[in-house]
N, C-alpha and C positions, 0 to 999 in steps of 0.2 A: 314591360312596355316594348312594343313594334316599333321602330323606322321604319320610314320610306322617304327616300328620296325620289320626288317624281319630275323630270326633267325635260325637257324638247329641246329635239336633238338625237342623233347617235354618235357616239363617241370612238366603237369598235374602232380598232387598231393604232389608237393616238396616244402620244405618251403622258396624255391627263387621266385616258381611262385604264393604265395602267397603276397612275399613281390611286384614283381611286378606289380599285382594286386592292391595293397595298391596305393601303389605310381602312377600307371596310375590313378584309382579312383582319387585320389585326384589333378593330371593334372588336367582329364578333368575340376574336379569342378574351378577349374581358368582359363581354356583354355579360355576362349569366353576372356575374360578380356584382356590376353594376346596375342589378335588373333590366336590360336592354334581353331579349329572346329572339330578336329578329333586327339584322338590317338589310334594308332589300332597296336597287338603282331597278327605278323603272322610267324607261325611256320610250316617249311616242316622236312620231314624225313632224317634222316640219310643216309647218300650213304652203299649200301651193295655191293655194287665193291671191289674188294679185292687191286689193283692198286692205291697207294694214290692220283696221278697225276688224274686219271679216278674219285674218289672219291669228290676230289675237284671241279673236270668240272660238276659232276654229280648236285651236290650242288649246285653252282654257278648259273646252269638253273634255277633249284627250285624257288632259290633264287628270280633272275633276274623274275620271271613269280608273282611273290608277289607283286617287285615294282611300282609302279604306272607308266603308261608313263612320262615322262620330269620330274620325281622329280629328286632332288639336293640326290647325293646319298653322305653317310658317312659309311666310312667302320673302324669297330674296329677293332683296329690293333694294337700290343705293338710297331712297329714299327714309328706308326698315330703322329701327333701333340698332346701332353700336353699340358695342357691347366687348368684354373681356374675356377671354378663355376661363376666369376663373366665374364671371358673369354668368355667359354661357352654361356651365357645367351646373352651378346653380340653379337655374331654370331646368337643364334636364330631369334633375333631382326633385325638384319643384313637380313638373308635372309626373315623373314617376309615382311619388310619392301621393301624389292626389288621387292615386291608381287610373291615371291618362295608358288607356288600355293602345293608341294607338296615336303615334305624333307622326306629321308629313310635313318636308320640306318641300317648296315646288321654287322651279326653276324656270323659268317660262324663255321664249324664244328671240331672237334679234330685235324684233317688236315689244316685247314686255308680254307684262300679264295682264288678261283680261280681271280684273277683279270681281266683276259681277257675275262672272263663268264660275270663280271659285267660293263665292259665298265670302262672309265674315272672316276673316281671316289676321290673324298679327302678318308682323312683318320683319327682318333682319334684312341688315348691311355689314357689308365687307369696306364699309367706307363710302365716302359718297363717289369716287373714280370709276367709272365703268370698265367693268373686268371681263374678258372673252369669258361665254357661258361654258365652256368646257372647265377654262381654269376655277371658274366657281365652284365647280361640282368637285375639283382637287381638293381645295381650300375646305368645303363643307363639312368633305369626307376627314378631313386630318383635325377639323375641327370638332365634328363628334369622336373623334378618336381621342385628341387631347382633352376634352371632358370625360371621357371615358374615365381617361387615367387619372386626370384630377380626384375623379370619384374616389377609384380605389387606392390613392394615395403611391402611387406606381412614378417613378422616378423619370419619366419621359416629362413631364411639365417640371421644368424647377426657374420659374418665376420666383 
């Protein structure tokens, strides 16, 4: 199974996309393990639309032209499903397992997500708190990482 992380935004030089860095680096290094083959941070620009509704649609293309065809999309949402690292890791397995050839997290901009730009779609939360969209993409990245590890029984999660 694929990652992608598709987000709006650029992160370059901040110390959120270093941590994400970290924590993908270290996916990958389990991925194969835990049938993960690819995780990949793809980032488009900011909507400079002055209309929020237009700002969102704008994004939501972006967005939607990152995802892969047929993947399983998950959109962060404070509104989305809560859920537990061991929840989470579940699901990853869930759709591996289903042979989900390609899953996409999206991240959408200061405005939110267009949902009708991105099709049907599930949804995840970090809580219902609204969290700077950089530190999300921290959070996502150390979350697929600790499911990772859950997978493969690897002593970084000890819940």
């Amino acid at each position: 199974m694929r990652l992608t992380i598709a987000a709006v935004g650029h992160g370059r030089g901040t110390p959120e996309a270093a941590l994400c860095e970290d924590f993908i680096g270290r996916a990958r290094a389990l991925g194969r393990q835990a049938g993960v083959t690819q995780i990949a941070l793809e980032e488009v620009p900011l909507s400079k639309l002055r209309e929020s509704r237009a700002r969102r649609a704008e994004e939501g293309e972006r967005l939607a032209r990152r995802i892969p065809q047929g993947a399983h999309v998950l959109l962060l949402d404070p509104r989305g499903a809560n859920m537990t690292s061991e929840i989470f890791a579940e699901q990853l397995a869930g759709l591996r397992d289903a042979a989900t050839r390609d899953l996409a997290f999206v991240i959408g901009g200061p405005d939110g997500l267009d949902p009708q730009a991105l099709g049907a779609a599930g949804s995840l939360a970090f809580g219902a708190q609204t969290w700077p969209h950089l530190l999300v993409r921290a959070m996502l990245c150390e979350q697929i990482y600790r499911g990772l590890t859950i997978l493969c029984r690897h002593p970084y999660h000890r819940a």
